[in-house]
C-alpha positions as CSV (number, residue, x, y, z in Angstrom):
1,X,55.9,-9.9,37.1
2,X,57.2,-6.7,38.8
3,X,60.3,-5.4,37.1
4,X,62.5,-2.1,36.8
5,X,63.5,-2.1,33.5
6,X,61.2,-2.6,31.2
7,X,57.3,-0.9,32.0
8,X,55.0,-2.4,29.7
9,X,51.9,-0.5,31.2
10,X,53.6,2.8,30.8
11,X,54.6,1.6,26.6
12,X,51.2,0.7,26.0
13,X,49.8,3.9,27.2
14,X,52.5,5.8,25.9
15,X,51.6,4.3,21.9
16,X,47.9,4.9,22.6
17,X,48.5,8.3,24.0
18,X,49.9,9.3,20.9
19,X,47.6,7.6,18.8
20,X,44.4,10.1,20.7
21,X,46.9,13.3,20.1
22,X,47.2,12.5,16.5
23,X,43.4,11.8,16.2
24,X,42.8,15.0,17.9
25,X,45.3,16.4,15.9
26,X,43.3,15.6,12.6
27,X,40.1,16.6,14.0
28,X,41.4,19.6,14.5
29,X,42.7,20.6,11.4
30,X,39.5,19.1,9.5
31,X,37.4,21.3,11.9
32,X,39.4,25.0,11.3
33,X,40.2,23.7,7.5
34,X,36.7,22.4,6.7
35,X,38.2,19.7,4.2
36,X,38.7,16.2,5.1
37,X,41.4,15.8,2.9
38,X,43.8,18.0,3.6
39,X,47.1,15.6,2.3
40,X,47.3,13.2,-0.5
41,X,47.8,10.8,3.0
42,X,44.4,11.3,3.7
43,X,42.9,9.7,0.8
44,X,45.5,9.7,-2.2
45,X,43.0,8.7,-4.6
46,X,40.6,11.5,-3.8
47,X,43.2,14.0,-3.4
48,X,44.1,13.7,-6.9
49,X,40.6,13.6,-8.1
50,X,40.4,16.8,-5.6
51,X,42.9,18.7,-7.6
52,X,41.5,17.4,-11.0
53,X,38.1,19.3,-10.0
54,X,39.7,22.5,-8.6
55,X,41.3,23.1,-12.0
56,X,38.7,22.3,-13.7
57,X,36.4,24.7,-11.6
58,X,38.8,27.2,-11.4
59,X,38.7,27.6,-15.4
60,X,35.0,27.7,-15.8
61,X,35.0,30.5,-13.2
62,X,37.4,32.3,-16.0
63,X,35.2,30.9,-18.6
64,X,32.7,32.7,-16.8
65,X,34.6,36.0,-16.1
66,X,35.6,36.0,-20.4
67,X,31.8,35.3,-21.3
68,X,30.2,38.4,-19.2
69,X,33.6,40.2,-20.4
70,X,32.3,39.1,-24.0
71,X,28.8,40.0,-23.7
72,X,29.8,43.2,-22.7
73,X,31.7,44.0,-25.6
74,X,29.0,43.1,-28.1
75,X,26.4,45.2,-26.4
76,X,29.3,48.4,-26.7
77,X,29.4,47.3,-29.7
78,X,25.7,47.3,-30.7
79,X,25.0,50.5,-28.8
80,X,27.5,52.4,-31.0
81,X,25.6,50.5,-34.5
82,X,22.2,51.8,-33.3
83,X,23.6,55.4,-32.8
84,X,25.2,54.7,-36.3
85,X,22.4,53.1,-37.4
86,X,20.2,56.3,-36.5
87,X,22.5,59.0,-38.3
88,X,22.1,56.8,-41.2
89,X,18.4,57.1,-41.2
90,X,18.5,60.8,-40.9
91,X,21.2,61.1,-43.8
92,X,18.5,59.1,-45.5
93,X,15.3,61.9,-44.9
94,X,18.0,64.7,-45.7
95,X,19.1,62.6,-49.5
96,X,15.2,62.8,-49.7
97,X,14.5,66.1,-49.1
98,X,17.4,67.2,-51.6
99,X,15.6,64.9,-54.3
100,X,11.9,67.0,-54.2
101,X,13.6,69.3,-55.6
102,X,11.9,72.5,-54.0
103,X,14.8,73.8,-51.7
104,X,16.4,76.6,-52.8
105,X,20.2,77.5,-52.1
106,X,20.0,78.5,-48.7
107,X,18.0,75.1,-47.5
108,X,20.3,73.0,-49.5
109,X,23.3,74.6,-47.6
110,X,21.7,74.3,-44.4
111,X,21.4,70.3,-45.3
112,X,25.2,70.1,-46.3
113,X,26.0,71.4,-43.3
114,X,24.1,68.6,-41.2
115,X,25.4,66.1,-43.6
116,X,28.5,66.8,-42.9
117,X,28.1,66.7,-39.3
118,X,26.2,63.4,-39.5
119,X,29.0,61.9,-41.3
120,X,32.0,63.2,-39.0
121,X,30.1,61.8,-36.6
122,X,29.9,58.2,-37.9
123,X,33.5,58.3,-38.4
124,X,34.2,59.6,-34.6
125,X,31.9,56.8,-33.1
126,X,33.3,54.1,-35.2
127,X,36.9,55.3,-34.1
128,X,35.9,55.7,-30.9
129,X,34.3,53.0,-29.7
130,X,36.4,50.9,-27.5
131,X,36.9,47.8,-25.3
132,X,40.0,47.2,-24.0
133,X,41.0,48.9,-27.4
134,X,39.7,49.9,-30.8
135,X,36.5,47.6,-31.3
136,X,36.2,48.2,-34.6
137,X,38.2,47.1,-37.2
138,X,39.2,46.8,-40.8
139,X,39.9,43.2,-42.2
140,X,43.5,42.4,-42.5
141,X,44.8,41.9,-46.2
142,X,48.0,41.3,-48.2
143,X,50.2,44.5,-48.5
144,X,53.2,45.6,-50.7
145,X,55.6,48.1,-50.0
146,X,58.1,50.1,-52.3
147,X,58.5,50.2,-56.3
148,X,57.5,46.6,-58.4
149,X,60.9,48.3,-59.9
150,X,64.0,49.2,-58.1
151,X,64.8,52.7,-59.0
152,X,68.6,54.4,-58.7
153,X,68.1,57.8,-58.6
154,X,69.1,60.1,-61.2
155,X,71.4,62.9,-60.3
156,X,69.2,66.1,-60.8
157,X,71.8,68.6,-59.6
158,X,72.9,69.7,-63.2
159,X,69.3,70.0,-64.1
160,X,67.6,73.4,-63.8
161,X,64.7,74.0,-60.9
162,X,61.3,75.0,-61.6
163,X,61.4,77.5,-58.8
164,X,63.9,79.4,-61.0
165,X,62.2,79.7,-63.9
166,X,59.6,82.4,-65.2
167,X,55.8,80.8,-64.4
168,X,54.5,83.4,-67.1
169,X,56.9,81.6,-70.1
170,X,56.2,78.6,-71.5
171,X,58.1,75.4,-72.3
172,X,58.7,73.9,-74.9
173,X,61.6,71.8,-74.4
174,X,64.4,70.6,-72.0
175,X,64.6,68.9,-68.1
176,X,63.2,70.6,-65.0
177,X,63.5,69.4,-61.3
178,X,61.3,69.8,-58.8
179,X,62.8,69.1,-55.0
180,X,58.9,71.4,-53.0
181,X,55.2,70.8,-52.8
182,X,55.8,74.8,-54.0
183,X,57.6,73.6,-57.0
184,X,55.0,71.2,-58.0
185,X,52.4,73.6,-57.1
186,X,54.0,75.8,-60.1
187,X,54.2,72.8,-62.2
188,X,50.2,72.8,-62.0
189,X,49.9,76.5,-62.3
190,X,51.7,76.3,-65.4
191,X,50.2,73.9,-67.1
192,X,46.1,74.7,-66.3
193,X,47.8,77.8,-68.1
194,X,48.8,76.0,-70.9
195,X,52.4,76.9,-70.7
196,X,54.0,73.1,-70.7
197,X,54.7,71.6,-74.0
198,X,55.4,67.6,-74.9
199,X,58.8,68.3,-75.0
200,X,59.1,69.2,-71.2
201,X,60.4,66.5,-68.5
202,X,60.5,66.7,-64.9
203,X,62.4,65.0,-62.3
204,X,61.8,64.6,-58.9
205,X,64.6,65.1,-56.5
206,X,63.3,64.7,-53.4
207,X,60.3,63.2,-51.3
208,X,57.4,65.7,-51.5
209,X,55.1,66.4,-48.5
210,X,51.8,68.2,-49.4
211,X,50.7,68.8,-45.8
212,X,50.6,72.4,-46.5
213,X,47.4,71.9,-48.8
214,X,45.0,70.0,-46.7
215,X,43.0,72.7,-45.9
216,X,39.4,73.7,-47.8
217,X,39.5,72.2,-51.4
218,X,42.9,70.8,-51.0
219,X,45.3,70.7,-53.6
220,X,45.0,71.3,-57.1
221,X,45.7,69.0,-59.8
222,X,48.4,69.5,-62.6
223,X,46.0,69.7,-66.1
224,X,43.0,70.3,-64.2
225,X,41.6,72.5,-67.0
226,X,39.1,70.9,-69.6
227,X,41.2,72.5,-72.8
228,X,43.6,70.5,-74.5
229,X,46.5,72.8,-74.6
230,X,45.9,73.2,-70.6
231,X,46.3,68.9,-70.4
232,X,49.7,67.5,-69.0
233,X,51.5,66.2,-72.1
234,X,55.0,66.1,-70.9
235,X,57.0,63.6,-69.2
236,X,57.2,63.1,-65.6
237,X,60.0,60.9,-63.8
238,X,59.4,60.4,-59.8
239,X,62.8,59.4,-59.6
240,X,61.9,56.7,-57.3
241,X,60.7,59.7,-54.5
242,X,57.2,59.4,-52.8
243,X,54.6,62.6,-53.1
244,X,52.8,62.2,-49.9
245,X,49.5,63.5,-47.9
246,X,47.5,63.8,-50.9
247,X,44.5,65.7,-49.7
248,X,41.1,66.8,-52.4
249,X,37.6,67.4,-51.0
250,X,35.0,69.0,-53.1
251,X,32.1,68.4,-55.0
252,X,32.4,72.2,-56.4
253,X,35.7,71.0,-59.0
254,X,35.4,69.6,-61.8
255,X,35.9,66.2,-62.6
256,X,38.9,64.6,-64.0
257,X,41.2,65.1,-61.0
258,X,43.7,63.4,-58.6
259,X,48.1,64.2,-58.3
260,X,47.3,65.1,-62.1
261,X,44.1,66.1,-63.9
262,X,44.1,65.7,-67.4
263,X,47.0,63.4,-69.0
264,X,47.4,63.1,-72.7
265,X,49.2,63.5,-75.9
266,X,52.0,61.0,-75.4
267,X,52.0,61.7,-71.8
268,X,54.5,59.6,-69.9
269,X,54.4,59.3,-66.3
270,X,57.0,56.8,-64.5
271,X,58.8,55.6,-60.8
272,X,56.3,57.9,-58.9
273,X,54.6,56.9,-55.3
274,X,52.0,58.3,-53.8
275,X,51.1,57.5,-50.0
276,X,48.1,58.8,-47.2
277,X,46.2,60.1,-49.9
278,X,42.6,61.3,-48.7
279,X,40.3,62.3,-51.9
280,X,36.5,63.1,-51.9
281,X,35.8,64.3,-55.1
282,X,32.6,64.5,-58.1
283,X,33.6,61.9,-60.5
284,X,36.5,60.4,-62.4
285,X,39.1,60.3,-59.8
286,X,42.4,58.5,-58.8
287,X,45.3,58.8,-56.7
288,X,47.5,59.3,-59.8
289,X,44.9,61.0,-62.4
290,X,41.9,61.5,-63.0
291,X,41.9,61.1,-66.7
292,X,44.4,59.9,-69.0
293,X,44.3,59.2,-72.9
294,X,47.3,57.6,-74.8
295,X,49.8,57.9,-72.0
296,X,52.4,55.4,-70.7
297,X,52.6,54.8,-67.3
298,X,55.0,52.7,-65.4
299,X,56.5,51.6,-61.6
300,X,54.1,53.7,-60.0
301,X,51.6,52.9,-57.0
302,X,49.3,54.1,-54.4
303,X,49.0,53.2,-50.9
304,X,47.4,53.9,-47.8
305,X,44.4,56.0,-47.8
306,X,41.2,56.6,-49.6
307,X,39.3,57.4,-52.5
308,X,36.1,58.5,-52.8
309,X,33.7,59.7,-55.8
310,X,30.0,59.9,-57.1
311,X,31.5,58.1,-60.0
312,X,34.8,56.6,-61.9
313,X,36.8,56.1,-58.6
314,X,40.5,53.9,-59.5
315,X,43.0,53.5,-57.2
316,X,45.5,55.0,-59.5
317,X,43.2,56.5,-62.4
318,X,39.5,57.4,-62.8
319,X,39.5,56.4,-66.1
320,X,42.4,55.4,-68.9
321,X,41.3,55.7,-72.2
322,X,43.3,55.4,-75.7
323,X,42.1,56.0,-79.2
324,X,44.3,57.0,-81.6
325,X,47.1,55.2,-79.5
326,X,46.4,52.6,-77.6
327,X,47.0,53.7,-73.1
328,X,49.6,51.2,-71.8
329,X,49.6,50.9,-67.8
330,X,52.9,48.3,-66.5
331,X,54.4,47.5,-63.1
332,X,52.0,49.3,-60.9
333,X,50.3,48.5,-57.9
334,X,47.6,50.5,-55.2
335,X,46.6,49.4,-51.9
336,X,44.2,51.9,-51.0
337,X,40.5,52.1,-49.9
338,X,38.4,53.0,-53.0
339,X,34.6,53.9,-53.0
340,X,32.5,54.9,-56.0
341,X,28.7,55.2,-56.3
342,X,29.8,54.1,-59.9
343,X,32.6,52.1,-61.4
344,X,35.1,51.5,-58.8
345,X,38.5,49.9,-59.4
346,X,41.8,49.0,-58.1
347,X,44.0,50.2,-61.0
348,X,41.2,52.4,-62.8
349,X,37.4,53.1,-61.8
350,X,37.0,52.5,-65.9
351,X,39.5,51.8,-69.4
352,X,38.8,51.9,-72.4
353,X,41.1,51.0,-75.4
354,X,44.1,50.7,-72.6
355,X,46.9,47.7,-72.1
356,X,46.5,47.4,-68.4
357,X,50.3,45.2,-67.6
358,X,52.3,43.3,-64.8
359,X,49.8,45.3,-62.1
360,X,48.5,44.1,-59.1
361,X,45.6,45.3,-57.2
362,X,45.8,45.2,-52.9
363,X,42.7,47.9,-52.4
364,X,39.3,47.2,-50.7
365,X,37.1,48.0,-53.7
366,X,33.0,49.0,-53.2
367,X,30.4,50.5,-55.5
368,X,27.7,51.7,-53.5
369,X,25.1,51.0,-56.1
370,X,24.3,47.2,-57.7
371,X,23.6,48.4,-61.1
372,X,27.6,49.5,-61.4
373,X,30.9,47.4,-61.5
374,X,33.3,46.9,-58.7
375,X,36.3,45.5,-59.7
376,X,39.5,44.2,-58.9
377,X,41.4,45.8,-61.5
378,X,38.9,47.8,-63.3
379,X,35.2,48.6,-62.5
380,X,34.4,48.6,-66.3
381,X,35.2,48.4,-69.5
382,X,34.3,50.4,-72.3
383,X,35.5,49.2,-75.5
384,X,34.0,49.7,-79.4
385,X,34.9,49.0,-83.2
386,X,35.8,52.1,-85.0
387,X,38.6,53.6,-86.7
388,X,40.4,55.3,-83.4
389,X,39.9,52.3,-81.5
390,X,42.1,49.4,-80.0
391,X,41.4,46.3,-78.3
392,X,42.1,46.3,-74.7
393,X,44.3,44.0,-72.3
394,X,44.6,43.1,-69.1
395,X,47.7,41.0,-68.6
396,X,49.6,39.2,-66.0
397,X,47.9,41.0,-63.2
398,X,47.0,40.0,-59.9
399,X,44.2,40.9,-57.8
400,X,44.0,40.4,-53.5
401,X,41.7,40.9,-50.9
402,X,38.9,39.7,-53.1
403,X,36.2,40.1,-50.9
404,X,32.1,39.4,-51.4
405,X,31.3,42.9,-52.6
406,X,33.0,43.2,-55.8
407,X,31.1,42.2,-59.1
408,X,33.7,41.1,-60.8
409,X,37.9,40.3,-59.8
410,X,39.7,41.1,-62.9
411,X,37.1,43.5,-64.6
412,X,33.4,44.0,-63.0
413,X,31.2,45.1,-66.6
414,X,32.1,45.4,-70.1
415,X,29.8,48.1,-71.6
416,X,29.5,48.5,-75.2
417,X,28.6,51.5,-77.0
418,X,25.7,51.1,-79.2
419,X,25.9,51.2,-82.9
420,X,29.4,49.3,-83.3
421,X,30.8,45.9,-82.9
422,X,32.8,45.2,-80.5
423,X,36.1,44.6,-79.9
424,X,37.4,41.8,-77.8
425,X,38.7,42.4,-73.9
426,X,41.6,40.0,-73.3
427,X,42.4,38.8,-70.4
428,X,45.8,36.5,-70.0
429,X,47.7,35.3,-67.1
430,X,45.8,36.9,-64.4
431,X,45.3,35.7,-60.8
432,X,43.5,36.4,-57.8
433,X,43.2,35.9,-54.0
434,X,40.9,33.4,-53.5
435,X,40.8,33.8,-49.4
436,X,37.7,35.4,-49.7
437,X,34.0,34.0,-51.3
438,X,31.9,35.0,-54.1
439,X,33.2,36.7,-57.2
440,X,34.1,35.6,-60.4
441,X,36.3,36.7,-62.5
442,X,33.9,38.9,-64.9
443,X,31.0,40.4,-63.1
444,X,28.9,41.3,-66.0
445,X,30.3,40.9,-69.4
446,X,28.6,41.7,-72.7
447,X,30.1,40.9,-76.1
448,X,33.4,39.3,-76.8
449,X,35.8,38.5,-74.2
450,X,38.6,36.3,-74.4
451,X,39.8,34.5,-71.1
452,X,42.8,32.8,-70.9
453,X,45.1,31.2,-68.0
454,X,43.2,32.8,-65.3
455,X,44.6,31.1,-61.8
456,X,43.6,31.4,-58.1
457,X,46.2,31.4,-55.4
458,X,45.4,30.4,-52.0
459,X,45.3,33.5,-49.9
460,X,46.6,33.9,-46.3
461,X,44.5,32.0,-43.3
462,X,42.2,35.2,-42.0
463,X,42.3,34.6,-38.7
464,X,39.1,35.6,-36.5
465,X,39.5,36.6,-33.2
466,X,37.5,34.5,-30.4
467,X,36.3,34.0,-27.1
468,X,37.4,31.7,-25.0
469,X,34.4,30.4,-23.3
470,X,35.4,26.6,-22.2
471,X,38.0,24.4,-20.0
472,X,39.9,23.4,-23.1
473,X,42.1,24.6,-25.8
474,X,40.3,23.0,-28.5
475,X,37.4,24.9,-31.0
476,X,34.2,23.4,-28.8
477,X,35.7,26.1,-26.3
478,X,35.8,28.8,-28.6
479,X,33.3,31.4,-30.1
480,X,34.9,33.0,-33.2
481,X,33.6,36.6,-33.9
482,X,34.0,39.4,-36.2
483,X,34.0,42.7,-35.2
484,X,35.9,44.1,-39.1
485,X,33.4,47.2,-40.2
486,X,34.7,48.7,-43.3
487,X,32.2,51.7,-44.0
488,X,34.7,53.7,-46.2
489,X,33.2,56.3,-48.1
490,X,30.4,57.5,-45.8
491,X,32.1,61.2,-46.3
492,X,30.1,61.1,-49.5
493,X,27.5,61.7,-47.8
494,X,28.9,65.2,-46.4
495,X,27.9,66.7,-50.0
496,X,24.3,66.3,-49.9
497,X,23.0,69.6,-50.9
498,X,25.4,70.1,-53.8
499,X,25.0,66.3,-55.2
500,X,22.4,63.8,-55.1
501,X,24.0,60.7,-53.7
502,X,21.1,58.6,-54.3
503,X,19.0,56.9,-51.5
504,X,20.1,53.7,-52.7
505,X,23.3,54.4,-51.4
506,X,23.0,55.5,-47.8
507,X,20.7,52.2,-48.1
508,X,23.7,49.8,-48.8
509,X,25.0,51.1,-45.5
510,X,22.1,51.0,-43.7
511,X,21.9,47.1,-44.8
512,X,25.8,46.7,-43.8
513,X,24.6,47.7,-40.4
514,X,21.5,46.1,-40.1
515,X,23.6,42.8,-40.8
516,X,26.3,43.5,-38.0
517,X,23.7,44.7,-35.9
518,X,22.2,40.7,-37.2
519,X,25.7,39.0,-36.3
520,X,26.1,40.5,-33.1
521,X,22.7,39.8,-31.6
522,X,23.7,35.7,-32.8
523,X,26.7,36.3,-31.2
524,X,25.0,37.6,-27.6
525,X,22.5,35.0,-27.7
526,X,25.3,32.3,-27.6
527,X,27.6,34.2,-24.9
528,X,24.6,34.0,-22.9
529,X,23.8,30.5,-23.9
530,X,27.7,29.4,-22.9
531,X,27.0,31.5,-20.0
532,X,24.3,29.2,-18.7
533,X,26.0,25.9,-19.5
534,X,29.0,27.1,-17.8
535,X,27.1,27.7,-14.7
536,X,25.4,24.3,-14.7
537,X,29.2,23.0,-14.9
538,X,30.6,24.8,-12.5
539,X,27.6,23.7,-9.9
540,X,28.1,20.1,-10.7
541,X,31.6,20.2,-10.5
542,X,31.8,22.3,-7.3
543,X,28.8,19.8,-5.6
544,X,31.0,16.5,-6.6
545,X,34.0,18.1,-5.3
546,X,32.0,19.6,-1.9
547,X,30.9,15.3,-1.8
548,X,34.8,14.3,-1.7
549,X,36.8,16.9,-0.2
550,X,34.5,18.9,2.5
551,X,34.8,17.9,6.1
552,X,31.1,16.5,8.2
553,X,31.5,19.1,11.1
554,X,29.4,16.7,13.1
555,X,31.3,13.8,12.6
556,X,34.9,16.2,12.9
557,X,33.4,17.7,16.6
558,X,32.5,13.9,17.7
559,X,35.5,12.3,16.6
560,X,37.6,15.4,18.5
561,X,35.5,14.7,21.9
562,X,36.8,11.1,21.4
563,X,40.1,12.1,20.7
564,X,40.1,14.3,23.6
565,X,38.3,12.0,26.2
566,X,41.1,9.0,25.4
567,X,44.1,11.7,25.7
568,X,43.1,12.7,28.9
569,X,42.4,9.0,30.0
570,X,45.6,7.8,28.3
571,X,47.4,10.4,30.6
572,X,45.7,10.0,33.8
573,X,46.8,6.3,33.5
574,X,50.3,6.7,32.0
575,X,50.8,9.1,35.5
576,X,49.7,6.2,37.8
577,X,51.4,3.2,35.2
578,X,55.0,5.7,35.6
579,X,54.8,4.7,39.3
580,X,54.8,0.7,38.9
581,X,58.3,0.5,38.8
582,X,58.8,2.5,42.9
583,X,56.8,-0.7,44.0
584,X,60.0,-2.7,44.0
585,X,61.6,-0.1,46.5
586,X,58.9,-1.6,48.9
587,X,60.5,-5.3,49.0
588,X,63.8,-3.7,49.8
């Protein structure tokens, strides 16, 4: 049938004209895309497995990136243990060179000096080393800040200074203030002259900064002299103010030493706090003093810094001692870094006869030698039956940061001293972070001891870094490391020459290393196993994807010629079906 209106011929061509454009269309962008799906139209099932895949590939390629990332950092890290590793060893020839015994003077100066070296070099590696930032690091541990006791400040206006009185007179009596490190520096020159009496106080009226001596030797302590009349046997009040920047380094002084030397004679020491302290001394030190018999001392602590000594090393005392009247210790605290080849402590390297009392211990405690006590509160404990003695206690105290090293949390050894009975060490009400593994709460004890209500409280959840070496959130994606290195007290070994530190001791190190050195190597092998298994993910995942998404060029460039071919056919014939209709024009 002719007709004008409607052209069927030139409809259908029109609908299969477009049908070849949008066939060419699609071959087209399959062809410059290279993906046959390119819309969730083309195949909504495979498009959303498509985008499943590309997350899933494009976080094992940053698996990937944190794994070589992580394997990197581990061998920084090892390279800086070797070089550490190496000093250590050399540290260890010089310790046995100074044991022959045939160096004279000059050689044994000449070793000092490249001790010391050695050892500011450890500490410059170790603080150097970085990735990203500091790589390595102390563990993280409960703190405590301020006095166990608030303190209200007494008004020491009325009172008369130290700097205005005569250095060369003694005192007997009445209340002093001291507001200077100078001031205080005359309180010790005083009394290693023997010119303080027991009926002396002084107040603190101000926050003391001893910057000023932390050059050569360092300060020097008040009653650093062995005579009795040259001992501190007054009273001292810190007023609630904080002496700060404690520095003593030398093996020449004698031992006994720390803020205060020698304490004794009713000695009473109170609301004092010491902070940065930085100590490397012989033997019997603390942050406070380094010996004290029959004293009472109370709200006072010690934080941040270190302590280091060949023996007798306390946070706050080297040793407390009390024989005609018993030492009592209350309401103190240190959080300090404490190293002894000896007894080492928290409170005090070693006691004796003393009432240790509502004290709490947050330091990181290490003897460098197996055959002395490390403890929490007190490395030992050296107690005996005789007529100027008392039984000691250690009382509603607590102990944190109880880590594998120490021998013992509340006390690490009670000695007893041959040829009388002992008296009983009593320990009540005491507790002790239990975050950590291995200790108990005697290391070594001989003779009587009396335990009673000893608790564990559970630390807070150490939590260890990691790398994130899978797809997922969850702990099969996860490598947890380590990289805490505490090697405090490693300046010790800058006196060889002057002190035998003992072999056995740069040994302990040596092992310390040896077992990073261990923990890191475990730790590379399985970054580079992760490595691998992420690679053969990544393949697999990237082939299946490659199978559903990527576009067969062959097929794409036939199906286009096809396309193209019926276009052009479809409009040659549209042309000639558009003239049907002028036919009619004829029958006119």
């Amino acid at each position: 049938m002719l007709n004008i209106n409607t052209n069927l011929s030139s409809l259908v061509l029109q609908s299969n004209l477009k049908l070849s454009a949008n066939g060419l269309n699609v071959a087209i962008e399959r062809m410059t895309s290279g993906f046959r799906i390119n819309h969730a139209k083309d195949n909504a099932a495979n498009y959303a497995i498509n985008t499943n895949l590309s997350t899933k590939i494009s976080a094992y390629q940053v698996a990937e990136d944190n794994a070589i990332m992580g394997l990197d950092m581990v061998q920084t890290a090892n390279s800086s243990l070797s070089q550490v590793s190496d000093i250590l060893t050399r540290l260890r020839s010089l310790e046995m060179y100074v044991q022959n015994g045939t160096y004279g003077k000059g050689s044994l100066s000449a070793i000092k000096k490249e001790a010391s070296a050695l050892t500011a070099e450890i500490s410059r590696i170790l603080n150097n080393t970085e990735y990203g930032d500091k790589l390595f690091t102390t563990p993280a541990r409960e703190t405590q800040s301020g006095f166990v006791n608030e303190v209200v400040h007494r008004d020491t206006s009325a009172m008369t200074t130290l700097e205005s009185v005569d250095e060369t007179v003694k005192l007997t009596s009445g209340t002093y203030s001291i507001s200077s490190a100078k001031e205080l520096a005359k309180l010790a020159t005083m009394t290693n002259n023997a010119l303080v009496g027991t009926g002396v106080e002084f107040v603190l009226g101000a926050d003391i900064d001893l910057s000023e001596y932390s050059n050569g030797e360092g300060w020097v302590s008040i009653g650093s002299n062995l005579v009795l009349s040259a001992r501190f046997r007054a009273k001292f009040d810190g007023n609630g103010y904080v002496v700060s920047n404690l520095y003593m380094n030398s093996f020449n002084k004698k031992e006994c030493l720390g803020l205060f030397g020698f304490c004794g004679g009713g000695c009473e020491i109170k609301n004092l706090g010491i902070e940065d302290v930085d100590i490397t001394l012989n033997s019997t030190t603390g942050a406070l003093a380094g010996y004290v018999e029959n004293v009472t001392i109370s709200n006072c602590y010690v934080k941040r810094g270190k302590i280091n000594s060949c023996g007798n090393a306390g946070g706050l005392f080297g040793h407390l001692a009390g024989y005609n009247n018993t030492s009592l210790v209350t309401d103190c605290y240190s959080d300090v870094s404490v190293t002894s080849t000896q007894y080492a402590g928290g409170i005090s390297g070693h006691m004796g006869n003393t009432i240790i009392r509502n004290c709490s211990s947050y330091s990181i405690i290490k003897s460098l030698t197996k055959e002395w006590g490390a403890g929490g509160i007190t490395g030992g404990c050296y107690i005996s039956k005789n007529t100027m003695s008392r039984a000691s206690q250690i009382e509603n105290c607590q102990v944190f940061n109880v880590n594998e090293e120490l021998r013992g949390v509340i006390v690490a050894a009670l000695v007893p001293q041959e040829g009388f009975d002992l008296l009983p060490l009593t320990i009540n009400n005491c507790s002790y972070d239990s975050c950590y593994k291995g200790c108990t709460v005697g290391g070594e004890l001989y003779g009587a001891v009396v335990l009673n209500n000893i608790t564990t409280f559970a630390g807070q959840v150490l939590e260890s870094p990691s790398f994130q070496v899978g797809i997922n959130g969850n702990e099969s994606s996860k490598i947890g490391y380590s990289m805490d290195l505490l090697l405090d007290g490693v300046e010790l070994f800058g006196f060889l020459g002057e002190k035998q530190i003992g072999v056995e001791s740069i040994d302990y190190y040596l092992k310390k290393i040896a077992l990073k050195q261990t923990e890191l190597g475990a730790l590379e092998n399985r970054l580079m196993s992760a490595l691998e298994q992420i690679k053969v993910s990544y393949d697999n995942l990237v082939s299946t994807q490659s199978t559903i998404r990527d576009a067969d060029i062959a097929e794409e460039s036939s199906a286009y010629i096809r396309s193209q071919i019926l276009q052009q056919a479809s409009a040659t014939l549209l042309a000639a079906a558009n003239q049907s209709p002028s036919i009619a024009l004829q029958l006119l």
